[in-house]
Structures are given as C-alpha cells and as structure tokens.
C-alpha positions in Angstrom: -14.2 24.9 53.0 -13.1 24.6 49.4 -15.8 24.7 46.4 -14.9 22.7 43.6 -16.2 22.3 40.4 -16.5 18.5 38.3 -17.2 18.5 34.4 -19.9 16.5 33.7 -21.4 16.3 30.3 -20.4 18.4 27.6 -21.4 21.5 29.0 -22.5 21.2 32.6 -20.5 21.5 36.2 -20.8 19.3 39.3 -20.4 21.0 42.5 -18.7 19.4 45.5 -18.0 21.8 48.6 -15.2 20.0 50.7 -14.3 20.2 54.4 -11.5 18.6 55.9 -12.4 14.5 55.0 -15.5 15.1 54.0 -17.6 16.3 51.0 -21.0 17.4 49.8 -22.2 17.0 46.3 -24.7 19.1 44.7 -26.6 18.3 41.7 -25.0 15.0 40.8 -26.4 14.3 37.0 -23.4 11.9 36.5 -21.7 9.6 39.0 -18.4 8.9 37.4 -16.8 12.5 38.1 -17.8 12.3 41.7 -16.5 9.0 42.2 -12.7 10.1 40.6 -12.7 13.2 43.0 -13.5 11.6 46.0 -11.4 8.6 45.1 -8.7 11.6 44.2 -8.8 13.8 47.2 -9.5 10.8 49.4 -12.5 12.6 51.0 -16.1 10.6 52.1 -19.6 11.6 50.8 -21.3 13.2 54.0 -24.5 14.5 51.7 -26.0 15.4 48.8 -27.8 17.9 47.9 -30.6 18.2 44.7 -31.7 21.8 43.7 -34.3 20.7 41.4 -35.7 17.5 39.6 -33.7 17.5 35.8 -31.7 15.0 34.9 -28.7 16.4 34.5 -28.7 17.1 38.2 -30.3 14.2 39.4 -29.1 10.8 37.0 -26.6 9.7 39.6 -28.4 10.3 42.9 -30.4 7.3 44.2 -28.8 4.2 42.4 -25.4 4.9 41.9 -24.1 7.5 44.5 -26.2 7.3 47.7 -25.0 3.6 48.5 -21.7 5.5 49.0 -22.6 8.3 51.8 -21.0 7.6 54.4 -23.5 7.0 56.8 -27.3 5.6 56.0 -28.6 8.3 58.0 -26.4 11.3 56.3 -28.8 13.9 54.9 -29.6 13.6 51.6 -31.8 17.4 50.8 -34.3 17.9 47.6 -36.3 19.9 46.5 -39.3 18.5 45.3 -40.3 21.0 42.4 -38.4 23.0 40.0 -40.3 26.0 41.3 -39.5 25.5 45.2 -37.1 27.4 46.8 -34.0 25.6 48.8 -35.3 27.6 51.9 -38.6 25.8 51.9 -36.7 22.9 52.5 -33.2 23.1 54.6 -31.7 26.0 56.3 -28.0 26.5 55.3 -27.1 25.1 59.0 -28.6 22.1 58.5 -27.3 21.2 54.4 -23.7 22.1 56.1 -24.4 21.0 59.3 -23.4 17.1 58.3 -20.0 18.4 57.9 -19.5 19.7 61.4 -20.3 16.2 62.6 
C-alpha cells in the first residue's frame, strides 16, 4: 500500500492510499488533482473517505468525484460532525476492506 499525497489549494494536501489498481481518496476538497493521479497512475476510485464536513475536504465529493467510483455500491465513509470520531463510524477493516475486494 502506498500513501500519496495531491496539492490542492495553496496550502492543503489530498490523500490517496493506493493498492495494486485501486485507490482511496481521503478528504477530496478539489477534484482536478484526484482526477490527474488516477488518470496518471492508471488506478480506479474504490472509496472515499470524508473525515469531517469543511470544504476544503469535502467540495469535490458528491458532484464531481463519486460518479467515478468504480462501483455504485463502493463505500463511500463520513463523518457526520466535525466533533465525531472515525471510529464511531467505520472500523479500519471495513474503510480498507473495499480494496481487498
């Protein structure tokens, strides 16, 4: 598994974690980096995942990036306030588990 981090903004980082083909995005405030490093590394969207509600970590998730999982039934994990933890929400076996599919 390879972590890699996607400028976005002027002063913020995109994270996609990458396994074999496939990738998960986390906290994807812009969709044009995302797009380039998938298109890049050749790799399909298996998930994303949303740690909290700002813009800058959610602007490109419903519209412009979800149309592009690869599956309408890939996983796509949020928290639904700034305050809640990830753990309330998805065990680390299940926000990784789409990539053992």
């Amino acid at each position: 598994m390879t972590l890699v981090p996607l400028p976005a903004f002027a002063d913020n980082y995109i994270w996609m974690l990458q396994h074999g083909p496939d990738a998960i995005v986390v906290d994807p405030g812009d969709a044009a980096p995302v797009f380039d490093a998938l298109a890049r590394s050749h790799l399909q969207l298996a998930a994303i995942l949303v740690t909290h509600h700002h813009p800058d970590h959610t602007g490109a998730t419903e519209r412009r990036i979800n149309p592009f999982l690869r599956s309408r039934e890939a996983d796509v994990l949020r928290a639904v306030s700034a305050h809640a933890g990830l753990s309330a929400h998805a065990a680390e076996a299940e926000v990784f588990g789409a990539l053992r599919q």
